[in-house]
N, C-alpha and C positions, 0 to 999 in steps of 0.2 A: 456975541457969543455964537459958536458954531450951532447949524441945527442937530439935537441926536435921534438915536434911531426912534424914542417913542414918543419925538415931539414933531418931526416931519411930519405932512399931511399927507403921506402915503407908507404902508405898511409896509415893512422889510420882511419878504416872505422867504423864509427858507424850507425847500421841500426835507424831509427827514428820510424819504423813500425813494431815493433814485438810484437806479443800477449801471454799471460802469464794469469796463474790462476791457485786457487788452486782446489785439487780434492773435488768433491761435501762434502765429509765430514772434508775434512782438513779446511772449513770454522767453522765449529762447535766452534772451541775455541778461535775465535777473537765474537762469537755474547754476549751479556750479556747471565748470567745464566738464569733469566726467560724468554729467549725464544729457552731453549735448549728442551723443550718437544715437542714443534711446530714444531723447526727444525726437529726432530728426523719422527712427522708423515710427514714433507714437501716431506722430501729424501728421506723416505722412497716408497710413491706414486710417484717421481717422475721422469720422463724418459725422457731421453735428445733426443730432433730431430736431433744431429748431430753425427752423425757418428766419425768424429776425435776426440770424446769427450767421446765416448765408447771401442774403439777398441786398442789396441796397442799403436797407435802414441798419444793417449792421451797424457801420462807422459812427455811429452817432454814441456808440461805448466808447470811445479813444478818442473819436476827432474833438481834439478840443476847440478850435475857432466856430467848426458846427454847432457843439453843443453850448456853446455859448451864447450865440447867435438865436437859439432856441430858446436858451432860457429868458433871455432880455426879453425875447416877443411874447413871452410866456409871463413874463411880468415875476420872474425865481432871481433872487438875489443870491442865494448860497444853498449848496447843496449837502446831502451824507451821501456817500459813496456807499453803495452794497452793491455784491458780486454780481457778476450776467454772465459774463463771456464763462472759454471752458479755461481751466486753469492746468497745465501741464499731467497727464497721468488720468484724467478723469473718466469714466468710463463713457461708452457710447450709450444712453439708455434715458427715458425720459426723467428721471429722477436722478438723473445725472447731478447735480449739486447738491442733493437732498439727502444722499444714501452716504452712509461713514463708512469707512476702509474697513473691510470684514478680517484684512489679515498683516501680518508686521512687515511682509515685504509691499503690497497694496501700499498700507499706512505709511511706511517710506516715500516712498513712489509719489504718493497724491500729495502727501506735508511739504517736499521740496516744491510744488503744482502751485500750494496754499501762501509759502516762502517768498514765492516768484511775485503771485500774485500782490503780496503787503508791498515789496520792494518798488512794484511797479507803480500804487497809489502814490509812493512817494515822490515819483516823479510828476505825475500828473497831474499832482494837488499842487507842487510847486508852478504850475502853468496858469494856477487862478487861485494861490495862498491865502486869501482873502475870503474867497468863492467859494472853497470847496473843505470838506472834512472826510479822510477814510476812516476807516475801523479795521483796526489789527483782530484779524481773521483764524480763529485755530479750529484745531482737531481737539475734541475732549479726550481721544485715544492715550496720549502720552503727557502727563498732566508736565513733568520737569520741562519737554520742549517746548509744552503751551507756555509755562512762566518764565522761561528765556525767551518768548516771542514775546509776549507783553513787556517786557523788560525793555527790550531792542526798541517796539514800537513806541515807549512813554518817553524815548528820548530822540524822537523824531518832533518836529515840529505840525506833522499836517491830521495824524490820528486824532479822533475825536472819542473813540470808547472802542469795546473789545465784541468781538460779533462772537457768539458759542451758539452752534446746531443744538436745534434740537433733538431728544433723543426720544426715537421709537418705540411703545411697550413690546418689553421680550427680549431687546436687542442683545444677542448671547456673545456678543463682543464686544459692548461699551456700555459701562454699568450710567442705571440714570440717576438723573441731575441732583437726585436730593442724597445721593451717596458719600459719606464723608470723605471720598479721596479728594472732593473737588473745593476739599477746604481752603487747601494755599490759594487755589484762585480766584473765591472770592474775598480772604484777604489781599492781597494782594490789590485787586478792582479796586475795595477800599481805600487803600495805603495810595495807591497814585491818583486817586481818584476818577477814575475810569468808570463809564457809562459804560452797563451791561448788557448789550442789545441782542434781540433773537426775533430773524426774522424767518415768518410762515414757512413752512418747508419741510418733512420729515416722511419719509416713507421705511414702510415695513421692511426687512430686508426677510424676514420670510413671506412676505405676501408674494404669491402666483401672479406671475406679470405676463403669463400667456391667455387669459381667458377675458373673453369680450369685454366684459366690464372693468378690466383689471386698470385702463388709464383713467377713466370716470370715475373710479374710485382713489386713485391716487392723487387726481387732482381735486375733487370734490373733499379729501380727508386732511389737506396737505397743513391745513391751519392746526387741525386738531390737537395733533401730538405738540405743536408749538405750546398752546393753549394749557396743557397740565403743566407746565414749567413754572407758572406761578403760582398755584396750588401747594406745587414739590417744594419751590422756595421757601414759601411759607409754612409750610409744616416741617421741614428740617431744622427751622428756626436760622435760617441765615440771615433772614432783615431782623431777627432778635439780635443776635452779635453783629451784627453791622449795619447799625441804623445811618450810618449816612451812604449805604451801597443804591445804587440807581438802577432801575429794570424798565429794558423797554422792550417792550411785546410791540413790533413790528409789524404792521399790511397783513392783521390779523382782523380787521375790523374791531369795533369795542363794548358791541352790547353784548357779547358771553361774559365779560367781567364779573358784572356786577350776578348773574346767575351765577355762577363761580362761586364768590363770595357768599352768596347767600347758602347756600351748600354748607360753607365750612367754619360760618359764623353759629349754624344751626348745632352744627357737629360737633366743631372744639370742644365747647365748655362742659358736654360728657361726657368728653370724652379722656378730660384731667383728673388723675387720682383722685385730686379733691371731694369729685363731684359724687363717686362711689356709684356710678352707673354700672348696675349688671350686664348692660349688652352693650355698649359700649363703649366701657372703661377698660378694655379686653384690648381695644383696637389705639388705644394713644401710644403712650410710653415718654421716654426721657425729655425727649426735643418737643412734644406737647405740652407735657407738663413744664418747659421752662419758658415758655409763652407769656410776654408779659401785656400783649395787647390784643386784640380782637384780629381775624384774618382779614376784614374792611379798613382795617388801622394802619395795620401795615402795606397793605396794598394802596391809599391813596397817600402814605408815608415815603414809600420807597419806589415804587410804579408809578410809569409814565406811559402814555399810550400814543404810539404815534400810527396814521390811519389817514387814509384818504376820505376825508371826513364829508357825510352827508347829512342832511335836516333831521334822519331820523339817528344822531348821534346827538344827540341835545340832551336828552336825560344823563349820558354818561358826561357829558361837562358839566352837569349841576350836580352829577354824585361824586366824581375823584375832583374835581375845581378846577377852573382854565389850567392853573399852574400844571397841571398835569396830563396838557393833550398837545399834541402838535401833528401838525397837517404835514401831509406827503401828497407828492405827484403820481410816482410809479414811472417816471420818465425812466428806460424811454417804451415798456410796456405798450401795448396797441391797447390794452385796459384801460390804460392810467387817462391823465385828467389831460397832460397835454395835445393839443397846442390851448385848449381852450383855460388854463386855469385858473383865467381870472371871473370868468363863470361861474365856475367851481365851488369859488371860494367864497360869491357871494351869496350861490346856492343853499348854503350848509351856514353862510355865517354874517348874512345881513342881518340877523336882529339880534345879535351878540352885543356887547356893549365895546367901545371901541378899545378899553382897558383888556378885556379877556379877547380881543382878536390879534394885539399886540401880542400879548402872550402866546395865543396858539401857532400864531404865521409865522414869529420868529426868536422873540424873548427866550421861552425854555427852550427852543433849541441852539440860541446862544448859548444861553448857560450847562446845558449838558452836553453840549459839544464841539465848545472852546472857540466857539468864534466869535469875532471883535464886530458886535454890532453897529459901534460906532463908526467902523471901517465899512461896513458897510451899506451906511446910511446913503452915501452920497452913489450908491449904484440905486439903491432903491428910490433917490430922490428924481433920476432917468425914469425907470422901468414898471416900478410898482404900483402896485393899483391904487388908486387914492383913496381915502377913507371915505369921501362922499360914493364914491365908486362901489365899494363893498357893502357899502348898507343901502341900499339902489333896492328893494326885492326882484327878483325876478319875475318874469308873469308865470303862472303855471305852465311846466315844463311837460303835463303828461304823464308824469314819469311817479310809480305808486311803488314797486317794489325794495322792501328795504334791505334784498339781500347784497352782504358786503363785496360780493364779488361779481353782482348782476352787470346788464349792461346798465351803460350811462346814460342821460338826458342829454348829454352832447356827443359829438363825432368822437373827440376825446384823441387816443393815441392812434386808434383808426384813421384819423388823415394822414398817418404819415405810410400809409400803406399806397398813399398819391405816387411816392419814389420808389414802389417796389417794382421790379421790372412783368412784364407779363408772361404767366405762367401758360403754354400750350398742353 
């Protein structure tokens, strides 16, 4: 009998959090022909604020024999695809991927950008079909184009679930998330069963982006506005009528959750007519009171957290249950874990039991994101870390702070700044 993926004696690790893109002109031939002259003046005026998007370690979004090659020494059997590169129309500005189309001609402009972009995963995923999963990418701006986008995308073979931005409080041009317009499309997620994913990222569009603090702030807030999106879920009542819909809060790290909850496990139950609360029973209404479980119920129900997981995430695995965490790289990020991630991963998850590290490295992200574990057992039987390997402890690393976005106990994606050319 064949070995499978969770009886091998090494773990088939799939990262949930890697970013990928094509180079600014390899989008040209996924846009229609009449917007190839646009393109042509777009890219040609246009200059990326990021540094890994110019230099060297660029190619490692497209090249696929490189990133291959990476992931093997990396000991990564399969990947999720989320955005990096710039996508057709996008503007020049550090929140460049973060910020929604403020206007209908914008929102044109960038959707055909977003278009290009699905088109091209499809290519790329067919380069390592096995290896790799995208996510069909919209705009919440125009709900009917989003649900002929996920339409398009459920009958490709390489998408894995549907990426939706975050939306910014105030945003005076894209109503948020708990708003009933965006009902078709979380039926719909349901109906094809499509993993909800939303990764960190959202900036103000009226916040003042000329004042000293203004990028320290953007980047220090970027998880934030992500972060109420499951709150919104849950008090709209969308995991009430769609108990089998899936939400992954993305490279947001995971210990706000359970604060989260605690917040609104306090608050609900005053906040239902039932309860006849004077201060506040003021504040529920229809979608509260049709609440049929606790907001911890639904959230370890229908939520999944995927995270570049460290030691000090161990409370949230015994409070949402393996079944609901899974590990990311950040490849190819100079943050993220690689080259080093099989360090990483014994960091955060030598004294897990071999049951729940199955799970977190690859199990739920088979299953929420359609790839053939078994297919990929025999890459992992090469490259991945062995079980005795992963429950090895590490010796103390030094390393004490447990914020989700600090630096690392290892070089991390910092070595690959080895190929960056020198700057004068």
């Amino acid at each position: 009998m064949a070995a499978t993926w969770d009886t091998i004696d090494r773990y088939v690790v799939i990262s949930t959090d890697t970013h990928a893109g094509a180079d600014l002109y390899g989008y040209k031939q996924y846009l229609p022909a009449r917007l190839h002259d646009e393109f042509d003046a777009w890219a040609k005026s246009y200059v990326s604020p990021f540094d890994d998007l110019v230099i060297a370690t660029a190619n490692r979004n497209w090249d696929h024999e490189f990133r291959i090659a990476e992931m093997d020494a990396d000991g990564v059997a399969g990947e999720v695809l989320l955005p990096n590169t710039v996508p057709p129309f996008f503007p020049t500005t550090p929140n460049i991927t973060i910020s929604l189309p403020r206007t209908r001609d914008e929102f044109e402009k960038r959707w055909a950008g977003v278009q290009a972009h699905n088109r091209w995963q499809v290519d790329f995923c067919s380069l390592a079909p096995t290896r790799r999963r995208g996510l069909i990418q919209i705009f919440p701006n125009d709900i009917d184009m989003a649900l002929q986008e996920i339409r398009w995308g459920a009958e490709q073979q390489c998408f894995g679930g549907v990426l939706i931005p975050p939306v910014s409080p105030g945003d005076p041009h894209v109503a948020p998330l708990f708003h009933t317009r965006y009902e078709p499309v979380w039926a719909l997620c349901a109906e094809l069963d499509l993993t909800v994913v939303q990764h960190a990222g959202a900036g103000s569009p009226e916040m003042p982006m000329d004042q000293p603090a203004s990028n320290a702030v953007l980047i220090t807030e970027m998880a934030l506005w992500a972060q109420r999106t499951l709150g919104h879920l849950i008090l709209a009542g969308v995991f009430e009528r769609y108990p089998t819909l899936r939400f992954v809060p993305t490279e947001q790290g995971t210990l706000w959750v359970q604060q989260q909850l605690a917040v609104l496990d306090a608050m609900v139950p005053t906040m239902k007519s039932e309860a006849h609360n004077r201060t506040y029973g003021m504040f529920g209404g229809s979608s509260v009171d049709a609440l049929t479980m606790s907001p911890s119920e639904y959230a370890k129900r229908n939520c999944y957290l995927a995270a570049e997981l460290m030691p000090y995430d161990a409370p949230m695995i015994d409070f949402m249950g393996a079944d609901h965490i899974m590990w990311g790289s950040d490849y190819p990020h100079e943050e993220g874990f690689t080259p080093h991630s099989k360090l990483a991963i014994r960091w955060a998850l030598h004294n897990r039991s071999e049951e729940e590290c199955r799970k977190i490295l690859g199990g739920n992200a088979g299953r929420l994101y359609r790839f053939d574990l078994d297919a990929l057992a025999p890459v992992a039987e090469k490259i991945g870390p062995t079980v005795v390997e992963v429950h090895t402890p590490l010796a103390d690393t030094g390393y004490r702070a447990p914020a989700a976005f600090g630096y690392r106990p290892f070089e991390g994606g910092l070595a690959l700044k080895r190929l960056a050319p020198a700057r004068g």
